[in-house]
N, C-alpha and C positions, 0 to 999 in steps of 0.2 A: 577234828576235821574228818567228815565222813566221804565216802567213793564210791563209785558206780566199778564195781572189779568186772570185766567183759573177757569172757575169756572163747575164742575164736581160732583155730588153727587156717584159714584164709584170709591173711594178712588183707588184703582190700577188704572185705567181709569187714575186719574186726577195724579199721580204721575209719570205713563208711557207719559203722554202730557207734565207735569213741563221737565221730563229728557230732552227732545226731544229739546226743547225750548232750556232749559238752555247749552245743547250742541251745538247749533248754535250761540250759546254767548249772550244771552239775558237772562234778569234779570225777574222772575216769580215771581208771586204772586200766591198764591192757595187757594181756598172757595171752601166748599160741599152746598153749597147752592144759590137760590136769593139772598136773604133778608140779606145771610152775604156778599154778592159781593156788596150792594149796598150800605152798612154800610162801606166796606170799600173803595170802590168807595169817599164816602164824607170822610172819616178821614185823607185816603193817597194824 
């Protein structure tokens, strides 16, 4: 299963880009940061 990873430190920002995504039918992932995109970069 693959992810759109969106990664946004302005929570509306990053919620208004998840919507938009997941409205075209893709599956989002969301991080306020680097460091948490890249931690979950290696887990997922």
């Amino acid at each position: 299963m693959s992810y759109i990873l969106i990664v946004d430190d302005e929570r509306p920002m990053l919620n208004l880009m998840a919507k938009a995504c997941e409205q075209m039918g893709h599956r989002v992932k969301q991080v306020q940061s680097g460091k948490e995109a890249l931690m979950r970069m290696q887990t997922d």
